[in-house]
N, CA, C and O of each residue as an XYZ file, in Angstrom:
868
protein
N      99.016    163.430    247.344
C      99.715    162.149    247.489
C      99.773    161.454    246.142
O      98.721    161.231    245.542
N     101.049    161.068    245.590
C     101.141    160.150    244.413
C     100.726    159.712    244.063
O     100.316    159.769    242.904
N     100.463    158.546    245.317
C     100.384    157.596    245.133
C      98.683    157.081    245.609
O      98.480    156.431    246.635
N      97.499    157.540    244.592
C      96.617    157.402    245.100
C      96.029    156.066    245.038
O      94.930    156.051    245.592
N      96.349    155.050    244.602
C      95.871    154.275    244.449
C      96.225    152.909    245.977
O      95.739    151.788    246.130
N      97.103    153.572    246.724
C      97.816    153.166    248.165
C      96.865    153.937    248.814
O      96.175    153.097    249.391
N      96.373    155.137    249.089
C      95.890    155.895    249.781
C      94.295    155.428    249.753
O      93.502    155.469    250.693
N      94.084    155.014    248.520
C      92.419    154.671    248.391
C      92.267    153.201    249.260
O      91.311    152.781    249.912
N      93.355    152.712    249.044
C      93.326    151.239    250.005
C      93.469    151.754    251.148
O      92.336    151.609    251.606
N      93.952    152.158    251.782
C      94.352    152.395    253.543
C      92.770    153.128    253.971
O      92.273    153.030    255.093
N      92.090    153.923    252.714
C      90.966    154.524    253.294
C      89.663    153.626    253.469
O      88.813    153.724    254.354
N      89.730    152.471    252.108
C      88.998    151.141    252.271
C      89.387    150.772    253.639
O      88.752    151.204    254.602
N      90.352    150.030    253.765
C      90.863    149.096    255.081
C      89.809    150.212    256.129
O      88.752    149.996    256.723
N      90.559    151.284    256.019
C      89.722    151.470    257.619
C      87.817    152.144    257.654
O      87.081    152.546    258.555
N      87.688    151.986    256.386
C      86.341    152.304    256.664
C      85.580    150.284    256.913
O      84.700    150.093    257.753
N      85.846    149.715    256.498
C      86.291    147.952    256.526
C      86.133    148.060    258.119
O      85.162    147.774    258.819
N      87.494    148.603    258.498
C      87.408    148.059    260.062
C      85.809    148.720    260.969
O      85.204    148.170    261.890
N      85.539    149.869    260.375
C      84.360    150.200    261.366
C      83.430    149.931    260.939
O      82.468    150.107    261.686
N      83.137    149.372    259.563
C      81.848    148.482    259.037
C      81.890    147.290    259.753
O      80.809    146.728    259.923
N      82.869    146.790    260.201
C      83.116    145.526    260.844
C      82.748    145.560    262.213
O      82.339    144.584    262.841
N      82.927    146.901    262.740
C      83.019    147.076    264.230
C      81.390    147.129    264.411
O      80.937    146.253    265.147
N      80.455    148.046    263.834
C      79.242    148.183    263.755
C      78.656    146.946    263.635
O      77.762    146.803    264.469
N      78.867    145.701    262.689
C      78.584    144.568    262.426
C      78.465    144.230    263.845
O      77.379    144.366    264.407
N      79.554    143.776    264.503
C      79.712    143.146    265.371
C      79.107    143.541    266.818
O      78.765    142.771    267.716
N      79.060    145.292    266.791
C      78.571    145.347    267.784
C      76.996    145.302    268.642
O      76.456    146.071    269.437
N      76.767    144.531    268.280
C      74.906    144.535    268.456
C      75.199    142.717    269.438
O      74.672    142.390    270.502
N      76.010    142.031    268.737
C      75.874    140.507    269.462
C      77.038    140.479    270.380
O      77.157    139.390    270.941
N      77.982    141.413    270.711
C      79.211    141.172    271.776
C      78.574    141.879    272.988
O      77.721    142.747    273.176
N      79.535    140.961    273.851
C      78.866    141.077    275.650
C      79.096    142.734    276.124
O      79.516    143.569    275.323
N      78.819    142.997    277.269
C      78.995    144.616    277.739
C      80.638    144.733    277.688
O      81.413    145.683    277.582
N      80.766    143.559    277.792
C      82.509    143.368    278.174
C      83.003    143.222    277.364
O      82.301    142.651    276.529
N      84.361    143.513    276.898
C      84.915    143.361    275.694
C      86.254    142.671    275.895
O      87.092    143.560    276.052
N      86.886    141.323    275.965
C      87.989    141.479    276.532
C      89.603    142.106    275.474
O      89.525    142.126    274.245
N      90.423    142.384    275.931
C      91.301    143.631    275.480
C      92.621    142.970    276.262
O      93.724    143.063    275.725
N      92.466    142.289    277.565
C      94.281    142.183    277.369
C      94.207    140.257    277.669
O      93.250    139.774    278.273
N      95.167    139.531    277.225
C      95.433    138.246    277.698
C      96.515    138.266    278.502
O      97.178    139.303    278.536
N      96.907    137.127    279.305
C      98.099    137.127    279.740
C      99.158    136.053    279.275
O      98.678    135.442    278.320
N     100.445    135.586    279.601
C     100.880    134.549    279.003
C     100.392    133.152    278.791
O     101.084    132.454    278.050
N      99.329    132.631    279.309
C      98.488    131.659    279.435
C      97.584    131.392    278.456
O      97.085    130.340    278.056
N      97.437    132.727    278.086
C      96.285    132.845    276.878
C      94.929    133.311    277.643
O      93.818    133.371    277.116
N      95.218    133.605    278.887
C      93.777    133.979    279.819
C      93.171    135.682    279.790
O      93.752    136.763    279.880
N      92.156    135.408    279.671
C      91.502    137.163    280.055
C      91.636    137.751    280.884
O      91.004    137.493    281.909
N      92.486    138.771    280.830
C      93.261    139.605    282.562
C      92.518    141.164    282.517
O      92.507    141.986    283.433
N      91.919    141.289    281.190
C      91.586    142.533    280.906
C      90.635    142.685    280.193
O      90.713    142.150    279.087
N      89.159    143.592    280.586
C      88.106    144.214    279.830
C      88.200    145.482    279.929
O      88.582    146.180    280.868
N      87.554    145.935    278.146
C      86.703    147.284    278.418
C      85.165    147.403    277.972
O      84.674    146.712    277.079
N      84.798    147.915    278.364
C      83.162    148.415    278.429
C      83.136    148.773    276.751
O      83.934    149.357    276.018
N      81.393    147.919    276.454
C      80.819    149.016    275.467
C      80.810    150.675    275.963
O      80.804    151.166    277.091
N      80.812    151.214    274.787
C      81.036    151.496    273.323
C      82.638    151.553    273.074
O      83.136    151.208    272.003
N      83.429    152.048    274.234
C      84.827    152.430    273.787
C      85.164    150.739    273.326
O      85.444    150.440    272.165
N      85.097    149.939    274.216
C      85.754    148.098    274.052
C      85.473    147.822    272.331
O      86.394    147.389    271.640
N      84.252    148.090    271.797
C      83.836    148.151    270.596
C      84.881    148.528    269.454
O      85.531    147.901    268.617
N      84.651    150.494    270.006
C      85.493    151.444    268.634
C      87.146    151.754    268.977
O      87.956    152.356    268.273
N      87.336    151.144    270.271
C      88.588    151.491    270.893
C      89.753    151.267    269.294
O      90.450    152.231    268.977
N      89.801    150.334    268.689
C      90.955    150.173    267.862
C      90.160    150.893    266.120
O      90.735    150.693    265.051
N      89.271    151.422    266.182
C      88.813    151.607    264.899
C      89.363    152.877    264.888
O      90.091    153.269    263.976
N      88.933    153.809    266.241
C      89.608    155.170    266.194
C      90.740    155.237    266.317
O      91.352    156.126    265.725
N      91.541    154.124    267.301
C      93.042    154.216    266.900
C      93.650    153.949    265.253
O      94.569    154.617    264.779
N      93.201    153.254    264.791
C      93.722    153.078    263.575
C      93.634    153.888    262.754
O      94.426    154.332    261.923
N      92.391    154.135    263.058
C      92.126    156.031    261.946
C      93.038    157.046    262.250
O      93.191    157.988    261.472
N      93.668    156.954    263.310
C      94.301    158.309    263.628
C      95.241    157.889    263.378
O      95.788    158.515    262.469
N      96.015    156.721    263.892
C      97.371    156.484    263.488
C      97.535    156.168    261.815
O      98.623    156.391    261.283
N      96.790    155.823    261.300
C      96.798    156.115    259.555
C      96.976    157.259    258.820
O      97.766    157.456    257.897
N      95.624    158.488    259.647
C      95.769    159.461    259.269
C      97.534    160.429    259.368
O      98.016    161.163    258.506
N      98.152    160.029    260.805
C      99.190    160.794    261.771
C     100.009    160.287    260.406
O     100.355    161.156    259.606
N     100.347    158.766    260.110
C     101.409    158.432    259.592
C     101.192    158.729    258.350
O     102.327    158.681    257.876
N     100.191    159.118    257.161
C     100.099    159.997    256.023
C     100.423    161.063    256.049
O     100.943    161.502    255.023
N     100.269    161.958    257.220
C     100.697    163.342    257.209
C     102.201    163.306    257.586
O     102.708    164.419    257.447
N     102.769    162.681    257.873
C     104.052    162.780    258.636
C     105.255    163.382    257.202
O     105.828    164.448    256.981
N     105.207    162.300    256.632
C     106.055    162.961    255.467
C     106.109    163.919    254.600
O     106.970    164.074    253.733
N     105.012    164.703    254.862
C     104.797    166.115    253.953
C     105.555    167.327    255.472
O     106.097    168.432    255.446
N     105.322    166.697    256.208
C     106.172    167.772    257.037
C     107.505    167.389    257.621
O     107.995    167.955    258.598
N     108.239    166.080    256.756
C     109.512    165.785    256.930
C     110.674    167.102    256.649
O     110.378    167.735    255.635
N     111.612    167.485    257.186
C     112.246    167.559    257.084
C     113.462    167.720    256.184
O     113.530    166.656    255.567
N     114.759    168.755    255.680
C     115.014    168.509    254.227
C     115.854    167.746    254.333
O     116.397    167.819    255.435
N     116.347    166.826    253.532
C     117.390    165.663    254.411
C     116.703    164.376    254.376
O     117.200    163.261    254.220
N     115.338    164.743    254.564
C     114.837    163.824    255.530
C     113.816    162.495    254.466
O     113.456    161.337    254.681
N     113.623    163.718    253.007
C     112.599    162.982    252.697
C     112.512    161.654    252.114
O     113.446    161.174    251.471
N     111.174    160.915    252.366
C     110.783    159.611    251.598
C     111.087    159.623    250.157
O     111.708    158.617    249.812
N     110.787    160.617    249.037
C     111.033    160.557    247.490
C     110.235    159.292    247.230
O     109.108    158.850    247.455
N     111.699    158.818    246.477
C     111.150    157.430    245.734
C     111.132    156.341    246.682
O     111.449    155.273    246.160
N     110.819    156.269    248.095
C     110.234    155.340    248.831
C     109.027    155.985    249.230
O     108.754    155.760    250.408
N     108.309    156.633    248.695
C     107.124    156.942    249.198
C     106.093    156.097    249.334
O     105.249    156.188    250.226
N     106.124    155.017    248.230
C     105.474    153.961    247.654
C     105.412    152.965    248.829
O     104.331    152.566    249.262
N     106.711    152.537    249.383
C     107.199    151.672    250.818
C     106.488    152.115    251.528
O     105.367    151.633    251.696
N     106.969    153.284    252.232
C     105.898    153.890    253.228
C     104.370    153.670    252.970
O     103.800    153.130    253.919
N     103.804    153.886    252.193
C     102.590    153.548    251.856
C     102.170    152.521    252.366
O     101.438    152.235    253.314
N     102.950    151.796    251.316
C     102.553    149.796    251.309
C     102.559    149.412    253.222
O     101.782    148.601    253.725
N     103.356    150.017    253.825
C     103.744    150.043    255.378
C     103.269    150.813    256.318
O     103.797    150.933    257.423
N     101.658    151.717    255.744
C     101.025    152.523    256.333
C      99.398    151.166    256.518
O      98.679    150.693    257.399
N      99.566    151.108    255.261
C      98.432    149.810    254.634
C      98.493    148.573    255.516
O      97.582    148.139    256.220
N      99.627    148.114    255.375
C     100.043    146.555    256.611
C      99.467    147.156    258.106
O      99.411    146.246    258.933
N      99.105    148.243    258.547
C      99.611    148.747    259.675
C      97.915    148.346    260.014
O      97.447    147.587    260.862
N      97.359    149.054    259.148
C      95.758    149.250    259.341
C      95.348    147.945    258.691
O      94.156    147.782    258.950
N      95.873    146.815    257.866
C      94.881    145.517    257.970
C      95.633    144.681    259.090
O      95.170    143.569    259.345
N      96.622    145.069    259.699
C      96.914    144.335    260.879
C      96.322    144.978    262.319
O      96.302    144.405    263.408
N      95.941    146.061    262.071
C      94.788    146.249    263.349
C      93.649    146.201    263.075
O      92.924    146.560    264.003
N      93.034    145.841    261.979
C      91.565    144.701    261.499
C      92.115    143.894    262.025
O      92.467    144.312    263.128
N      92.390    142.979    261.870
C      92.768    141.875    262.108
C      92.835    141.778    263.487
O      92.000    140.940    263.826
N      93.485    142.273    264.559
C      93.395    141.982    265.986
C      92.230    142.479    266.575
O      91.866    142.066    267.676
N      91.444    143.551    265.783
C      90.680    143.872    266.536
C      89.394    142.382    265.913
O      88.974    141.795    266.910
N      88.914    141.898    264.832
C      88.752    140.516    264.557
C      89.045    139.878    265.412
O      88.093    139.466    266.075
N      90.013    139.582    265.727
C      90.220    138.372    266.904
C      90.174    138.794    267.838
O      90.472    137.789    268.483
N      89.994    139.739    268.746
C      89.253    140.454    269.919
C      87.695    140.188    269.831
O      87.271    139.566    270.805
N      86.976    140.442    269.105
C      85.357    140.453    269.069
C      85.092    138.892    269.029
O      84.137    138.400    269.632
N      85.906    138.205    268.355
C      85.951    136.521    268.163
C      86.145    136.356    269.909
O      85.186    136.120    270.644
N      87.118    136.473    270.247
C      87.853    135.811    271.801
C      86.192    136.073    272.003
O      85.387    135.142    272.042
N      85.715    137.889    272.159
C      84.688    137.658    272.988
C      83.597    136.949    273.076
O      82.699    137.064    273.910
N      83.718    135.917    271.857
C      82.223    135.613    271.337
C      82.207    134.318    271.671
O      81.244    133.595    271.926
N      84.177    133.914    271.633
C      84.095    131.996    271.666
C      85.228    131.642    272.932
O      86.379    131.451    272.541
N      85.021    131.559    274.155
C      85.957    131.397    275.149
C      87.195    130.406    274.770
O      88.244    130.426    275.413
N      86.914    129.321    273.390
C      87.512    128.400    273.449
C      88.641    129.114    272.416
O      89.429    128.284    271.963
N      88.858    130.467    271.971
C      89.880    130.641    271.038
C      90.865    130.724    271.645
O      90.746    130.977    272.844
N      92.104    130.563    271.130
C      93.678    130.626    271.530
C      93.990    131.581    270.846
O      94.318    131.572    269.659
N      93.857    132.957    271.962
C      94.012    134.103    271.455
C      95.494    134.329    271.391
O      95.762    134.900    270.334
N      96.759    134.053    272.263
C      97.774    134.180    271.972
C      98.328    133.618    270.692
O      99.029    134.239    269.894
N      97.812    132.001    270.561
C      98.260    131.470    269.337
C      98.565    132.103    267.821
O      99.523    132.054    267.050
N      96.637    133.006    267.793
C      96.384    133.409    266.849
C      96.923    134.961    266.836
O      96.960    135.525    265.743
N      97.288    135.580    267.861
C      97.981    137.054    268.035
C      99.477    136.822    267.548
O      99.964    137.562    266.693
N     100.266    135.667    268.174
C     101.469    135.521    267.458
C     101.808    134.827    265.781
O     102.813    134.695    265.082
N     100.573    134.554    265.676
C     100.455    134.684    264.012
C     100.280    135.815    263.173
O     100.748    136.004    262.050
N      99.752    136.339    263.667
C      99.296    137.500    263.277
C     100.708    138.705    263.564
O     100.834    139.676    262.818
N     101.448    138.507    264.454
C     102.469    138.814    264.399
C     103.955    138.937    263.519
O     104.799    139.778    263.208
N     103.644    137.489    263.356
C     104.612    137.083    262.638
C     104.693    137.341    261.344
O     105.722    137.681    260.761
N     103.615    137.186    260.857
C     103.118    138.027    259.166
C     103.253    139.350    259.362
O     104.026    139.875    258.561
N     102.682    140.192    260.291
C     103.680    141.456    260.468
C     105.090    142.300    260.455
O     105.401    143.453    260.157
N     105.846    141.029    260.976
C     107.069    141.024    260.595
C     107.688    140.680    259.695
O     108.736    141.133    259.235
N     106.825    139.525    259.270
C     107.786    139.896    257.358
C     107.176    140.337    256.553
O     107.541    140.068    255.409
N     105.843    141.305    256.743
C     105.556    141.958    255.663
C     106.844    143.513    255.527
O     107.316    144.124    254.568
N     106.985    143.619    256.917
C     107.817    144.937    257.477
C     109.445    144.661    257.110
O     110.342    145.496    256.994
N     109.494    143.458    256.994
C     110.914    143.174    257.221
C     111.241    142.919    255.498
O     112.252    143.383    254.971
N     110.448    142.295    254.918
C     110.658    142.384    253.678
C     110.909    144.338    252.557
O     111.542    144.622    251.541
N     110.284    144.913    253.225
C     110.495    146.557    253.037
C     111.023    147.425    253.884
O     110.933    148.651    253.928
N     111.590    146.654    254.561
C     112.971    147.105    255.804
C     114.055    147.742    255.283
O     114.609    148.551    256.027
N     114.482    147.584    254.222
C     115.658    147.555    253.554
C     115.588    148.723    252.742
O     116.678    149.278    252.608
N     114.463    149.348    252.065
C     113.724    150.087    251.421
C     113.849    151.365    251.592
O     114.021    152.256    250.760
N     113.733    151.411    252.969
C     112.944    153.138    253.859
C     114.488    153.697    253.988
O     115.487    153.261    254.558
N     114.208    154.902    253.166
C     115.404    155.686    253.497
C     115.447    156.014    254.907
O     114.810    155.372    255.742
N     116.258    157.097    255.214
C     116.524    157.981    256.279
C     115.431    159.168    256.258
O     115.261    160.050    255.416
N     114.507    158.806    257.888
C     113.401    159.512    258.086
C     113.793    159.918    259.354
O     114.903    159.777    259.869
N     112.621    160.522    259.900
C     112.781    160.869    261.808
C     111.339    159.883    262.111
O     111.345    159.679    263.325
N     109.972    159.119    261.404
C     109.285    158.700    261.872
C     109.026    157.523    261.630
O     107.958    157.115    262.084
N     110.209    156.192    260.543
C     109.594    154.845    260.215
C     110.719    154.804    260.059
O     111.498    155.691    259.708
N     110.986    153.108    260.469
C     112.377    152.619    260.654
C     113.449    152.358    262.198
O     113.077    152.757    263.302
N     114.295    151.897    262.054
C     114.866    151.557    263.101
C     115.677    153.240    263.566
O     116.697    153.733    263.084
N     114.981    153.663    264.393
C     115.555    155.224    263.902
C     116.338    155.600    265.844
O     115.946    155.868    266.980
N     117.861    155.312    264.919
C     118.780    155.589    266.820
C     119.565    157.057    266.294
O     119.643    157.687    265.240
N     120.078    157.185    267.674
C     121.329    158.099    267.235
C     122.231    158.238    265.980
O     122.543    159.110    265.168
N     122.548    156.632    266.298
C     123.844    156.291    265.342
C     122.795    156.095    264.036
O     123.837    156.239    263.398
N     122.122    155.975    263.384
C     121.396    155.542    262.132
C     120.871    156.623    261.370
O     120.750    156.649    260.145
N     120.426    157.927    262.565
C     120.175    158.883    262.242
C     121.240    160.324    261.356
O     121.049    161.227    260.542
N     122.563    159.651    262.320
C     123.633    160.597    262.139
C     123.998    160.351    260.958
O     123.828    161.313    260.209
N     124.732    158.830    260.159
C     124.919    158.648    259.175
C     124.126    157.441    258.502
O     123.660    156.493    259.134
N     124.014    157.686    256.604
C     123.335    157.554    255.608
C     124.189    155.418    255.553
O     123.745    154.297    255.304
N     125.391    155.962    255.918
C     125.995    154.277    255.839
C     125.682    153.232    256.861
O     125.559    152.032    256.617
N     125.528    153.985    258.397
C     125.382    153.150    258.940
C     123.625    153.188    259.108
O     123.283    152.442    260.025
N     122.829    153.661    258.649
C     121.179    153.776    258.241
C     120.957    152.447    257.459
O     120.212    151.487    257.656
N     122.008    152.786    256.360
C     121.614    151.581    255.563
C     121.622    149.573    256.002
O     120.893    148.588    255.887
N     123.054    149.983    256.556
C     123.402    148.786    256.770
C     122.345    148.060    258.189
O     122.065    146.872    258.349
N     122.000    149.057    258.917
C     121.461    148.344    259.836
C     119.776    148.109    259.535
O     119.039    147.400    260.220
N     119.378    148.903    258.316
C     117.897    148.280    257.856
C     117.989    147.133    257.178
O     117.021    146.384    257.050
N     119.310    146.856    256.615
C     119.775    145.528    255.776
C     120.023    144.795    256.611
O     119.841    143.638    256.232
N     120.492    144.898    257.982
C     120.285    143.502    258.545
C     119.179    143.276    259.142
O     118.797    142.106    259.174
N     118.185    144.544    259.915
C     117.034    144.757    259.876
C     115.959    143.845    259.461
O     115.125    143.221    260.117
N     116.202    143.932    258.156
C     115.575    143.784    257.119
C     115.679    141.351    257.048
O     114.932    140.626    256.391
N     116.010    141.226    257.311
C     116.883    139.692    257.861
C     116.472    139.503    259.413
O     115.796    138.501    259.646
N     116.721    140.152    260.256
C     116.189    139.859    261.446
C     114.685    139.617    261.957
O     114.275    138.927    262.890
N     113.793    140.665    260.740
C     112.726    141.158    260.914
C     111.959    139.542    260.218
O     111.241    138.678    260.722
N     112.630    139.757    258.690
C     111.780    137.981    257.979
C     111.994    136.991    259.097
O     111.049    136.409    259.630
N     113.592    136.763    259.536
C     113.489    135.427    259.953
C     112.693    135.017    261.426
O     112.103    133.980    261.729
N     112.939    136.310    262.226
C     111.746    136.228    263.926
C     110.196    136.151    263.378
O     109.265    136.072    264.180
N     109.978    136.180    261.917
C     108.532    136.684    261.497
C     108.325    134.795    261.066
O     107.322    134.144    261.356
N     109.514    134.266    260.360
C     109.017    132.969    259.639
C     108.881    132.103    261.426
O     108.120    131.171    261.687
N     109.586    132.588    262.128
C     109.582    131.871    263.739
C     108.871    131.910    264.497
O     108.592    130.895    265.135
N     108.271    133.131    264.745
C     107.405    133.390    264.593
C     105.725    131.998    264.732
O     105.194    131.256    265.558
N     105.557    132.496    263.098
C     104.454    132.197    262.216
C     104.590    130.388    262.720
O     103.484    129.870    262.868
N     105.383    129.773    262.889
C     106.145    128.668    262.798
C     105.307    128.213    264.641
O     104.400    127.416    264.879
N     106.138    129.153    265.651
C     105.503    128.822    266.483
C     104.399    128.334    266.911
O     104.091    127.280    267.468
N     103.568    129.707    266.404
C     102.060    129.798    266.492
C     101.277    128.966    266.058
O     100.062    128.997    266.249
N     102.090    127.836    265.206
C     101.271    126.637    263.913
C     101.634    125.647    265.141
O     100.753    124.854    265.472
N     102.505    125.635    265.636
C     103.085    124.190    266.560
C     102.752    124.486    267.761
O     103.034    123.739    268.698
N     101.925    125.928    267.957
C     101.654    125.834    269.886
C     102.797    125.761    270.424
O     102.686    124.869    271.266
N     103.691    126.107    270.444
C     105.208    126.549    270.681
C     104.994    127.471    272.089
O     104.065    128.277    272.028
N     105.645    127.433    273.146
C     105.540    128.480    274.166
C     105.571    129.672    273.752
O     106.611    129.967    273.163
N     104.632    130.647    273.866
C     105.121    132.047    273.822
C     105.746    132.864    274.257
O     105.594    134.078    274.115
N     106.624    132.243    274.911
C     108.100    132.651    275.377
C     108.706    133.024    274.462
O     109.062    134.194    274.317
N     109.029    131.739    273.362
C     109.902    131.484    272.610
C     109.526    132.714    271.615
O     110.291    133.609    271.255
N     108.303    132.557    271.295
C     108.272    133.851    270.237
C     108.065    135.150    270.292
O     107.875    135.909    269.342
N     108.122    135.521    271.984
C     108.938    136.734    272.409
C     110.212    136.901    272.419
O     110.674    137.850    271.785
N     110.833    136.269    272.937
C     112.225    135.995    272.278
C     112.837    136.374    271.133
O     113.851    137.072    271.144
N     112.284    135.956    270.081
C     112.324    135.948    268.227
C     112.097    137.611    268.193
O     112.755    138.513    267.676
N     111.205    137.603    268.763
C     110.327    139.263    268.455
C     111.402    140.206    269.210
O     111.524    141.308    268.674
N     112.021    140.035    270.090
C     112.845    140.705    271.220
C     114.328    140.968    270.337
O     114.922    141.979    269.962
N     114.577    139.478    270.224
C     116.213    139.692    269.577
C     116.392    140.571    268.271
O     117.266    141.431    268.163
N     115.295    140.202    267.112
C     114.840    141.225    266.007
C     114.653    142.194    266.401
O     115.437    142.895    265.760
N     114.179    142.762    266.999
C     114.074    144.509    267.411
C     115.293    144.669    267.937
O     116.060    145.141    267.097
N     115.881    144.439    269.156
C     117.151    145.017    269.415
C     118.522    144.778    268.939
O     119.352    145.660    269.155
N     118.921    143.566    268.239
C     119.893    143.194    267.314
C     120.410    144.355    266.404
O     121.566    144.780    266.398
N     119.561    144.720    265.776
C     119.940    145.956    264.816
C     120.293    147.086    265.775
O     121.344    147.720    265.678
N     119.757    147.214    266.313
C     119.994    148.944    267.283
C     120.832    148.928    268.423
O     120.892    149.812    269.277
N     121.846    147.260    268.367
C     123.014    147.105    269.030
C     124.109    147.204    268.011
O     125.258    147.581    268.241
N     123.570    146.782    266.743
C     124.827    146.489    265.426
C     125.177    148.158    264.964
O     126.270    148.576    264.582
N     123.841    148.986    265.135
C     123.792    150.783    264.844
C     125.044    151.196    265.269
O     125.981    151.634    264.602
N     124.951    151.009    266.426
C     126.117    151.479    267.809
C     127.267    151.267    267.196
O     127.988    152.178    266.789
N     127.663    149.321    267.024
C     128.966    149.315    267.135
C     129.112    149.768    265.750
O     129.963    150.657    265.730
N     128.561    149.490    264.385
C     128.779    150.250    263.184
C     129.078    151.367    263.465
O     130.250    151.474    263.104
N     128.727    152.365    263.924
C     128.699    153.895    264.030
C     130.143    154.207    264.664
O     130.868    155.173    264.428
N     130.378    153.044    265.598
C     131.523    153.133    266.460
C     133.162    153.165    265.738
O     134.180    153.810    265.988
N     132.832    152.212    264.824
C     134.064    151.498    263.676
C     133.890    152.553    262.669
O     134.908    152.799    262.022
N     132.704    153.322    262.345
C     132.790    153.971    260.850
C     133.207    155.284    261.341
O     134.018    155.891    260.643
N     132.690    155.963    262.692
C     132.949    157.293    262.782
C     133.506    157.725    264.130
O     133.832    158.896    264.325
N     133.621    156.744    265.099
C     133.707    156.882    266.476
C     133.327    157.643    267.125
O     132.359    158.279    266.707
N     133.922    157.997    268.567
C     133.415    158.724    269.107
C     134.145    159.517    270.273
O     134.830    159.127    271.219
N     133.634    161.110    269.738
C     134.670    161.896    270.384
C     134.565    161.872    271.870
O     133.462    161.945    272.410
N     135.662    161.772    272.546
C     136.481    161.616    273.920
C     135.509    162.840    274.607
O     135.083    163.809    273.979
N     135.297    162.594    275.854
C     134.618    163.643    276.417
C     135.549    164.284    277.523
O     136.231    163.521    278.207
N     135.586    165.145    277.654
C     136.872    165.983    278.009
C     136.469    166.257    279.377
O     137.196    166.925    280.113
């Protein structure tokens, strides 16, 4: 990998998250809680030890999965000179699951946190760290807004990570915005909803106008 000095961080971050997890796990209850509902209420536990390492081993693997992915891309396919992006967007991935799993061991420790509040913050900085290097990621099969139409052609790939790339900052500043004002979390499902599917409706009709589509007989 190139780029070792990306790779030495993602391996910090997650050795971080299970120094953290070990920390923590000696003073959290048998119970761990794991899901909220729209209220901000506890609808969901898991048991020590998994409630504990449940997101440390996910993150390890999904770090590890998404480092290996591009050495067995495809020809066509490859990252090159966005390898660096990918990186930087392997890295966001694993201090944003520190981070929730942090405010998981917190919820369990202080009933009075506003775990949604602080999950859709945490969100929202997700999205414009992603959305700001949206624009970036070539044409892959495993990162990115990846449809039919985006896949097939290099023009309409581009254009729809470029608006992507706009949908993703501004549901992220709305986000972040919410979560400061206690805003319903409706609203910033919404934000989060229209940004994800906006682009992968614009794919379509781009694809539609640039190359159409043959008549089925």
């Amino acid at each position: 990998m190139k780029n070792n000095k990306t790779l030495f961080t993602v391996m910090l971050v997650l050795i971080i998250t299970w120094v953290v997890a070990f920390i923590y796990a000696p003073q959290l209850p048998e119970q761990i809680p794991t899901h909220w509902n729209a209220s901000g209420e506890v609808d969901g536990y898991t048991n020590k030890p998994w409630g504990v390492y449940m997101l440390p081993v996910i993150s390890t693997l999904l770090s590890m999965l998404l480092l290996v992915l591009p050495k067995i891309s495809p020809k066509g396919f490859k990252l090159d000179s966005a390898k660096k992006v990918y990186d930087i967007i392997v890295l966001v991935m694993a201090g944003f699951m520190l981070a929730v799993m942090v405010l998981s061991f917190e919820a369990a420790l202080n009933n009075e946190l506003n775990m949604n509040q602080w999950m859709l913050g945490a969100m929202g900085v997700l999205f414009l760290i992603i959305g700001n290097y949206l624009a970036k990621v070539p044409k892959n099969f495993f990162l990115g807004i990846r449809t039919p139409w985006t896949l097939a052609s290099d023009e309409v790939w581009y254009k729809t990570h470029r608006l992507g790339s706009w949908t993703f900052v501004t549901a992220g500043l709305l986000v972040v915005l919410s979560a400061c004002l206690s805003l319903p979390v409706s609203w910033a499902i919404a934000a989060l909803m229209v940004a994800a599917l906006l682009p992968v409706v614009y794919s379509l009709l781009l694809y539609k106008k640039i190359e159409g589509f043959n008549d089925v007989e």
